[in-house]
Structures are given as structure tokens and as C-alpha cells.
N, C-alpha and C positions, 0 to 999 in steps of 0.2 A: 915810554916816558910817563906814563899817565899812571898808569900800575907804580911806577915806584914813587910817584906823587900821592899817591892814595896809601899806599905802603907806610910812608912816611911819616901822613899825619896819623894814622893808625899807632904808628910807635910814640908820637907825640902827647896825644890821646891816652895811652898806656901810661906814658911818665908821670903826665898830670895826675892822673889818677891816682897812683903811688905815691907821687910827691905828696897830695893832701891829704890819703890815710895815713902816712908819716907823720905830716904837720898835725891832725886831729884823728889820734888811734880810736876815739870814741866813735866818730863815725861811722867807720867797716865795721870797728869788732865791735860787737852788741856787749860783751863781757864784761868789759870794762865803764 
């Protein structure tokens, strides 16, 4: 149960991540 608790925020963690180079493409990518 602890594993898929940590699992979880892990995926969590990933979305947010995504979500806010989404929300601000200048952040991640240097390029633009």
C-alpha cells in the first residue's frame, strides 16, 4: 500500500510538471 502511495504522488508529481511546461513553454525549452 505504501509503494502505490509513493507510486502515485510520483505520477502526480509528473503531471504537475507537464502541466506547467504546458502553462509556460519558456520554462523547459530554452528556445523559445
Amino acid at each position: 500500500m505504501h509503494r502505490y502511495y509513493l507510486n502515485l504522488i510520483n505520477t502526480v508529481d509528473i503531471l504537475t510538471l507537464e502541466f506547467e511546461s504546458a502553462v509556460k513553454p519558456g520554462k523547459s525549452d530554452p528556445t523559445q
